[in-house]
C-alpha positions as a Markdown table, in Angstrom:
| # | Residue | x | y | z |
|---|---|---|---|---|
| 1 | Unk | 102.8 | 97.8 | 107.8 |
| 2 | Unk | 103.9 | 99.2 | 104.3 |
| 3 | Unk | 106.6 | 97.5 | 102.6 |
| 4 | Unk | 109.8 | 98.6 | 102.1 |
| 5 | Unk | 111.3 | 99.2 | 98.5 |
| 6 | Unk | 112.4 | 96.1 | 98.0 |
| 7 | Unk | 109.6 | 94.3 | 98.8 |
| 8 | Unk | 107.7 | 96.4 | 96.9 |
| 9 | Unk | 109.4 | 95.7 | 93.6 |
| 10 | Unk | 109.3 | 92.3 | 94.7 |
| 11 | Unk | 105.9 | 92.0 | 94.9 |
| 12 | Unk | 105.1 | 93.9 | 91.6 |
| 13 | Unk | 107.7 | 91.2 | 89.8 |
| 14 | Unk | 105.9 | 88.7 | 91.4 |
| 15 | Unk | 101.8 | 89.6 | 90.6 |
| 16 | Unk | 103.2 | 90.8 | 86.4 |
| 17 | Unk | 105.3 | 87.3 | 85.6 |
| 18 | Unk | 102.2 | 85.1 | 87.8 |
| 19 | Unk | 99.8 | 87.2 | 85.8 |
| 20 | Unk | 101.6 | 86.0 | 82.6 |
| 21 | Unk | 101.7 | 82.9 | 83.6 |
| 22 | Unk | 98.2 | 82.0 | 84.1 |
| 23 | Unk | 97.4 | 83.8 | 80.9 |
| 24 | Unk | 95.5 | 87.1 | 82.7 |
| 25 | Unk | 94.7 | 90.5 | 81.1 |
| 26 | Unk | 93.8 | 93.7 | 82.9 |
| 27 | Unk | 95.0 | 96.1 | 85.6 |
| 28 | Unk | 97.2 | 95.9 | 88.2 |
| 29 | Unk | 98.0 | 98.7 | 90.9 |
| 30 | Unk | 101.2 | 97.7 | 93.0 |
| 31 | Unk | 101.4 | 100.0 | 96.1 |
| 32 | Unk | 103.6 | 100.0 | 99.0 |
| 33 | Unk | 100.2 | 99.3 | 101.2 |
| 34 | Unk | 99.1 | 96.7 | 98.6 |
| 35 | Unk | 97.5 | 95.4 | 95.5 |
| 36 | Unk | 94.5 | 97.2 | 93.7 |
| 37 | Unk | 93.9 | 94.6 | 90.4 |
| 38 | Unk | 91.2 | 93.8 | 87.9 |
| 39 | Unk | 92.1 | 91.0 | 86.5 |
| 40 | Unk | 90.3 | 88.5 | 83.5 |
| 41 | Unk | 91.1 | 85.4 | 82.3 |
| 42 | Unk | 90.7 | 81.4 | 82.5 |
| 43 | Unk | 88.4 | 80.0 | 84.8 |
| 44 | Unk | 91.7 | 78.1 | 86.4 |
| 45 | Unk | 94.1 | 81.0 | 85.5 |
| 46 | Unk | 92.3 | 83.3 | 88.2 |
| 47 | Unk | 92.1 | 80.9 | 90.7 |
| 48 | Unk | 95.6 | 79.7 | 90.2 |
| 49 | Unk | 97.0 | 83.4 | 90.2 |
| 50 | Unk | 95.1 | 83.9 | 93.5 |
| 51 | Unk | 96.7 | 80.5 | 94.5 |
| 52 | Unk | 99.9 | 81.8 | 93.8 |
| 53 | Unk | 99.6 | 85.2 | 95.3 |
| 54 | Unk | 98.5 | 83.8 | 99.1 |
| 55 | Unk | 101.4 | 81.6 | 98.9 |
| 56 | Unk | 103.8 | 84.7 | 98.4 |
| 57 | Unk | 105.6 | 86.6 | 100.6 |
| 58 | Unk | 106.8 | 86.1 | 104.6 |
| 59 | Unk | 103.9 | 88.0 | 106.0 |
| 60 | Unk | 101.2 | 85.7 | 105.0 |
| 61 | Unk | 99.9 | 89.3 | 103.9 |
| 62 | Unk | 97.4 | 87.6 | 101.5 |
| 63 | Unk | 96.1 | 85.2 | 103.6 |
| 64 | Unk | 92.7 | 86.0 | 104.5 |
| 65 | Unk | 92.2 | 88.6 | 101.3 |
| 66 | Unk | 88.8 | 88.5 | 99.9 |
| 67 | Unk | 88.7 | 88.2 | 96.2 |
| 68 | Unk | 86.0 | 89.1 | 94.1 |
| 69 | Unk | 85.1 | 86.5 | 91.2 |
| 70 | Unk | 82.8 | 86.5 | 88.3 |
| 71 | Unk | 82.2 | 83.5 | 86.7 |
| 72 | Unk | 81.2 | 83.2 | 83.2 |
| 73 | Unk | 81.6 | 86.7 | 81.1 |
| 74 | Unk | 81.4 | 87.1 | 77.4 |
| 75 | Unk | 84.8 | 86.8 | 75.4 |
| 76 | Unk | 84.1 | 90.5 | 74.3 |
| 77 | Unk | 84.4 | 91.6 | 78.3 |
| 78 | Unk | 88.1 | 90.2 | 78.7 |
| 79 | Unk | 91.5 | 92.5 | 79.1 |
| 80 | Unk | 93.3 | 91.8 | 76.0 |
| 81 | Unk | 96.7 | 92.7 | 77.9 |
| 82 | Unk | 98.4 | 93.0 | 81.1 |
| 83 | Unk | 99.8 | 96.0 | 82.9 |
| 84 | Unk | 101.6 | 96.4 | 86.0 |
| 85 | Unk | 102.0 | 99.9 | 87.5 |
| 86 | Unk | 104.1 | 100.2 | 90.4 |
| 87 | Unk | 102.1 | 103.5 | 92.1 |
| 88 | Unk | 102.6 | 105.2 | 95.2 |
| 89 | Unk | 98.7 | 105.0 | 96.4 |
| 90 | Unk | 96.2 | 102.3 | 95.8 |
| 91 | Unk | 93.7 | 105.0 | 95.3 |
| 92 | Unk | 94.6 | 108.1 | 94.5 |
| 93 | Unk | 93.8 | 110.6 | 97.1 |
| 94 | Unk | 97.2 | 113.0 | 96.9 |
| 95 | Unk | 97.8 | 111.3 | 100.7 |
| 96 | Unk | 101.1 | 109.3 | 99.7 |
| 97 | Unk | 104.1 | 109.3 | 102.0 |
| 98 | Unk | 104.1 | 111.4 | 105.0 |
| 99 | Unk | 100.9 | 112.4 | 104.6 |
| 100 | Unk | 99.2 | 109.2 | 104.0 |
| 101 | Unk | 97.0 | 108.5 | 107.4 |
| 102 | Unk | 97.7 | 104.9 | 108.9 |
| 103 | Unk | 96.2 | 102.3 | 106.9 |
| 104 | Unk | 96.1 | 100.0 | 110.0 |
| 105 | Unk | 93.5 | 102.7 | 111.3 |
| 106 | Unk | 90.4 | 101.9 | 109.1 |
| 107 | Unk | 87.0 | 102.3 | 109.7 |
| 108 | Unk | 85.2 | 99.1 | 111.3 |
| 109 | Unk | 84.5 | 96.3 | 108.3 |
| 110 | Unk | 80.9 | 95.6 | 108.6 |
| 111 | Unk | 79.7 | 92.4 | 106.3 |
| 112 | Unk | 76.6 | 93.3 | 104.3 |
| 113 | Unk | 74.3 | 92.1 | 106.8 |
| 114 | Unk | 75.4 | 94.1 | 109.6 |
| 115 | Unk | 75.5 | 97.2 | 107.4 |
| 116 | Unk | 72.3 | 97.0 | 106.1 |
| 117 | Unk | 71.1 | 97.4 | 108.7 |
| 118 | Unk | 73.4 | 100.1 | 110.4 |
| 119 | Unk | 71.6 | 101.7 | 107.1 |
| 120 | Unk | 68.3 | 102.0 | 109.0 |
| 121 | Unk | 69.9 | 103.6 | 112.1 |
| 122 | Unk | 68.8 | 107.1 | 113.2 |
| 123 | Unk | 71.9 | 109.4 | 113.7 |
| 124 | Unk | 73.7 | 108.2 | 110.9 |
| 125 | Unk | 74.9 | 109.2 | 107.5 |
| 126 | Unk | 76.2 | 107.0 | 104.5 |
| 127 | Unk | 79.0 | 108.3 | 102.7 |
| 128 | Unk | 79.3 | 107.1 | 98.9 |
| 129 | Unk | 83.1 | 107.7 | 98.0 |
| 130 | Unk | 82.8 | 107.2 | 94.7 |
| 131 | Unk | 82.6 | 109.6 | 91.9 |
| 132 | Unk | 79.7 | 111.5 | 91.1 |
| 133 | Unk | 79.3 | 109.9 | 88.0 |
| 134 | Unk | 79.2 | 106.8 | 89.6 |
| 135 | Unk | 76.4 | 107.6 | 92.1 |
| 136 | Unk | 75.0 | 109.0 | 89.3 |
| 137 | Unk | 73.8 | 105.5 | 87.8 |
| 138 | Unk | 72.8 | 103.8 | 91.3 |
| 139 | Unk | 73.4 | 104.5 | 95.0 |
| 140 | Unk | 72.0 | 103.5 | 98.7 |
| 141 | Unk | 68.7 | 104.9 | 99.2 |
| 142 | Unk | 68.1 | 104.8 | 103.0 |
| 143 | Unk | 64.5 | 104.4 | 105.0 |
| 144 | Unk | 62.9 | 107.7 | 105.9 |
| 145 | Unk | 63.7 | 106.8 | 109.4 |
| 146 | Unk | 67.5 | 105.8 | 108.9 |
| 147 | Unk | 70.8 | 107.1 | 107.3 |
| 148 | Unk | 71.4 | 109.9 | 105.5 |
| 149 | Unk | 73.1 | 109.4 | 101.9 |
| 150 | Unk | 75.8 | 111.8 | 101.2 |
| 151 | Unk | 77.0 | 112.0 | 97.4 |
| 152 | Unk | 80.7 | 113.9 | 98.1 |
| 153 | Unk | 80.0 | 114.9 | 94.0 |
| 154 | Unk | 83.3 | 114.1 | 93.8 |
| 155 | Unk | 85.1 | 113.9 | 90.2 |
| 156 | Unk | 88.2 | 112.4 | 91.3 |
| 157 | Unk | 89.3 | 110.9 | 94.7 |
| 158 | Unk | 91.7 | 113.5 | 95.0 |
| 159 | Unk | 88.6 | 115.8 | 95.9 |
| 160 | Unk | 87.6 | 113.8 | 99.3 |
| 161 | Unk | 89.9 | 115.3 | 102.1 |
| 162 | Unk | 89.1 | 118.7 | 100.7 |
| 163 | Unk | 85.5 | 118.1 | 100.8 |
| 164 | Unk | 85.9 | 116.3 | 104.3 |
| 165 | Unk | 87.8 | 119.5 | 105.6 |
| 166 | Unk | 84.9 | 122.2 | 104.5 |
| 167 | Unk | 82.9 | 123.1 | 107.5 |
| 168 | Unk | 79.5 | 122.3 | 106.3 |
| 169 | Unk | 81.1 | 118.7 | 105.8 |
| 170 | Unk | 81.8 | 118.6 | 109.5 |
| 171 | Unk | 78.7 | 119.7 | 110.8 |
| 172 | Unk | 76.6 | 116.8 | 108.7 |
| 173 | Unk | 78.9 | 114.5 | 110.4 |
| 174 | Unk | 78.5 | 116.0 | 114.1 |
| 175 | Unk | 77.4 | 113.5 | 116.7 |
| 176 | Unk | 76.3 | 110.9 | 114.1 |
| 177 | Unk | 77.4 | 107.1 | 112.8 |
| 178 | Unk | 79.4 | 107.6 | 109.8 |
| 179 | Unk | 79.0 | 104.3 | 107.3 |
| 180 | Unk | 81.3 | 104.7 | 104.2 |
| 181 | Unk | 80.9 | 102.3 | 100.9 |
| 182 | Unk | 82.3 | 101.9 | 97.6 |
| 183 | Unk | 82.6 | 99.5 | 94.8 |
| 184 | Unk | 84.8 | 97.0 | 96.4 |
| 185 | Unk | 86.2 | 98.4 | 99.4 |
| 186 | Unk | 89.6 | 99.7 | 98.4 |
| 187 | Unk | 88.9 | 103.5 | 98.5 |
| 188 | Unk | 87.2 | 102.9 | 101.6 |
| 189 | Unk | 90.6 | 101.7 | 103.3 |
| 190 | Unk | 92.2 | 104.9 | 102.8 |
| 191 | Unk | 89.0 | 107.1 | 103.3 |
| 192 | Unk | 88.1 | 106.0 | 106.6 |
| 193 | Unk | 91.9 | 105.9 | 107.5 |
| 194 | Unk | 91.7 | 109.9 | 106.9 |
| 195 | Unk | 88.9 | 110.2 | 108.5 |
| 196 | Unk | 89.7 | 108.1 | 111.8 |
| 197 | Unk | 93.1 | 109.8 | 111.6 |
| 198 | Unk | 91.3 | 113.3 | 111.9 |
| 199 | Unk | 89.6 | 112.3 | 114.9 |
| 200 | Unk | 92.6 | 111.4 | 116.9 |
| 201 | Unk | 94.9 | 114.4 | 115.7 |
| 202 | Unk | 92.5 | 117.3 | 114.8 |
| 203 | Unk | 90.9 | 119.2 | 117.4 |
| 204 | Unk | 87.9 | 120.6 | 115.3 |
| 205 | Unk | 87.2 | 117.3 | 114.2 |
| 206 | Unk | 87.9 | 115.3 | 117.9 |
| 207 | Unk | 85.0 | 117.9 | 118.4 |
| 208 | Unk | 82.5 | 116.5 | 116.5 |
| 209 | Unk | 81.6 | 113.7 | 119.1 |
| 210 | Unk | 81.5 | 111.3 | 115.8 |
| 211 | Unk | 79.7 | 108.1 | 117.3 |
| 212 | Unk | 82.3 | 106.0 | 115.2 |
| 213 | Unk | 83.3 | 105.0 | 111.5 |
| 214 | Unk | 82.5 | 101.9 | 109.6 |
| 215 | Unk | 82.8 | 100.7 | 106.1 |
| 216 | Unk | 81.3 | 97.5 | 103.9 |
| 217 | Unk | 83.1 | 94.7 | 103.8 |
| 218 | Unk | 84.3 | 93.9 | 99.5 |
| 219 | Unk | 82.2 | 97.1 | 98.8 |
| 220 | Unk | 78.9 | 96.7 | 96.2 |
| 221 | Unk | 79.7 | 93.8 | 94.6 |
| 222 | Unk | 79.5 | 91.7 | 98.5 |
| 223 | Unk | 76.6 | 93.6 | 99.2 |
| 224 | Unk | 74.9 | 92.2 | 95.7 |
| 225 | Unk | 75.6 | 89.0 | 97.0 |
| 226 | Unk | 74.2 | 88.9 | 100.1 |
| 227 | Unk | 71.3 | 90.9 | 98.8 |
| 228 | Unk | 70.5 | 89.5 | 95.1 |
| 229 | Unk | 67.2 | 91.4 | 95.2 |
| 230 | Unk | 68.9 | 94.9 | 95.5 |
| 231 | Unk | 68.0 | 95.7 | 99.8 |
| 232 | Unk | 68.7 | 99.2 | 100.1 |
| 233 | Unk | 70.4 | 99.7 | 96.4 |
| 234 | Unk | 68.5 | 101.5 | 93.8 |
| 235 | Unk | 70.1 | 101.3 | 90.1 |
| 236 | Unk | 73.1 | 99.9 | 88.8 |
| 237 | Unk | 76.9 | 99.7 | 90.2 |
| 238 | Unk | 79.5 | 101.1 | 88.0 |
| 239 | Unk | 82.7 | 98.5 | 87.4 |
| 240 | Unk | 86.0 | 99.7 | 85.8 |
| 241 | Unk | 86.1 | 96.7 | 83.6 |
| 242 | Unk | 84.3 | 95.6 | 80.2 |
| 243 | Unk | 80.6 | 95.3 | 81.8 |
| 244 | Unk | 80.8 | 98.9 | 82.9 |
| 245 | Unk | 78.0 | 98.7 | 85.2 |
| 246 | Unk | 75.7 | 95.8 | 86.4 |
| 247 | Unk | 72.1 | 95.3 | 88.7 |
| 248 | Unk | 71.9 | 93.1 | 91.6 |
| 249 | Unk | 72.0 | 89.5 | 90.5 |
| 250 | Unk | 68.0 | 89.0 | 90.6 |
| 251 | Unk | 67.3 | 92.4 | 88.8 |
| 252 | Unk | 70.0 | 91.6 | 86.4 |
| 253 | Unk | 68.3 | 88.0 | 85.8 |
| 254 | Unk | 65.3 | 90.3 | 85.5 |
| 255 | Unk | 66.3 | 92.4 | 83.0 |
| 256 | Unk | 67.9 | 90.1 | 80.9 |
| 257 | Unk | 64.8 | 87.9 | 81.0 |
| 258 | Unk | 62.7 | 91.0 | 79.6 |
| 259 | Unk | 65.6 | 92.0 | 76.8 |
| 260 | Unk | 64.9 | 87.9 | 75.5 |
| 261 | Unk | 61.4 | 88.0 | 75.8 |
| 262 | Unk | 61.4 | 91.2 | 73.7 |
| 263 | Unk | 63.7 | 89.7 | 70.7 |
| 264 | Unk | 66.8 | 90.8 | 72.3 |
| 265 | Unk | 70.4 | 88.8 | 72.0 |
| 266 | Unk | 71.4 | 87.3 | 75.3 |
| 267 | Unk | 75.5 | 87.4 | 76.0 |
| 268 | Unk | 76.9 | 83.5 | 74.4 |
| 269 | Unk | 77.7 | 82.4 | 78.4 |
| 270 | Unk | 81.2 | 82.0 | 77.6 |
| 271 | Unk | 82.6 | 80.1 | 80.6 |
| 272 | Unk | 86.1 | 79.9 | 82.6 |
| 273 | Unk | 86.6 | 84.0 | 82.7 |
| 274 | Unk | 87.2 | 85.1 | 85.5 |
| 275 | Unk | 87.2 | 88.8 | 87.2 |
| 276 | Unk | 89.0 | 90.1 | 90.7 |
């Protein structure tokens, strides 16, 4: 459940003076539902922030949270500051307070391996949640005999439960497997919460016979890992931090091999950033 409003100032105290602490830069999105952060710094000072963070609060509500690491990024890629915003949604979808659908009613967390290959399912559709300009640069490119990618050609989030109300959205999803993916999972919480919320409370959408909802477990970036030479992914992911946008690991190691070979200046390997 959501915090109250004193746990909730709590908890953004807590994640700015830790993030001092252990010397981190970056972003950090304090919600009643949770923490959205991109965070750089030492190689220690990450781990010891995380360190810090599972061991806060009564709830154990940090427990068993996946946290996304990248070892090893240029100086040049690093937050020079730190900023703490206490916010009213994670993501923004214009969904806060009463109208916010349950996040303890998400859509099934597939790990990569299970999703892949719900991608080559018949009677299914893939819904990137991103912005356009993200699926712009690289995006899930089913088998002929499989999903069907949807770009939302969203600009903002705040576009996705008008485009999920329009009729012609409602008829692609009728009778089928909706899968759902992002960059790290975060706007896939409250998406297929809206979605899933729909279904029990909304008679033209109860209607559609949807076969169920599922979403990918830590987004791209998990997917990457368990699939280093791309699997379904075509092009590059888009990040919200210095790197902007980077290839599955073996492409990447591709690419980079290529700009060398060619003359080209590698990245000088600094090591002990870290990135959540």
């Amino acid at each position: 459940p959501p915090w109250d409003a004193a746990t909730h100032r709590a908890a953004l105290s807590h994640v700015e003076s830790a993030g001092r602490k252990h010397g981190l830069g970056g972003r950090m999105r304090v919600a009643a539902e949770g923490l959205n952060c991109t965070l750089t710094g030492p190689y220690d000072g990450v781990r010891g922030w995380i360190r810090d963070l599972r061991n806060w609060g009564t709830r154990d509500e940090f427990k068993d949270t996946e946290f996304k690491l990248t070892d090893h990024l240029p100086v040049g890629q690093m937050f020079p500051k730190l900023h703490a915003f206490e916010v009213s949604e994670l993501v923004n979808y214009g969904l806060a307070g009463k109208k916010a659908p349950p996040i303890s009613k998400t859509g099934s967390h597939l790990e990569p391996e299970d999703y892949h290959k719900k991608i080559g399912e018949k009677d299914t559709v893939i819904i990137d949640v991103r912005n356009h300009y993200e699926a712009a640069i690289g995006k899930f490119v089913p088998p002929k005999v499989g999903a069907e990618y949807i770009d939302p050609e969203m600009r903002k989030s705040t576009e996705f439960p008008v485009w999920l109300d329009r009729p012609e959205t409602k008829e692609k999803l009728r009778g089928k497997q909706v899968l759902m993916y992002c960059t790290g999972g975060v706007r896939c919480e409250r998406a297929s919460a809206l979605l899933r919320h729909k279904m029990e409370t909304e008679e033209d959408t109860k209607e559609l016979g949807i076969k169920g909802v599922y979403q990918l477990q830590g987004g791209i970036d998990k997917y990457f890992k368990q699939f280093p030479e791309g699997g379904f992914w075509r092009g590059k992911n888009y990040v919200f931090d210095k790197r902007f946008s980077h290839a599955p690991p073996a492409v990447e190691g591709m690419e980079r091999a290529t700009r060398l070979g060619g003359g080209g200046d590698d990245d000088d390997g600094a090591k002990g950033e870290g990135d959540k």
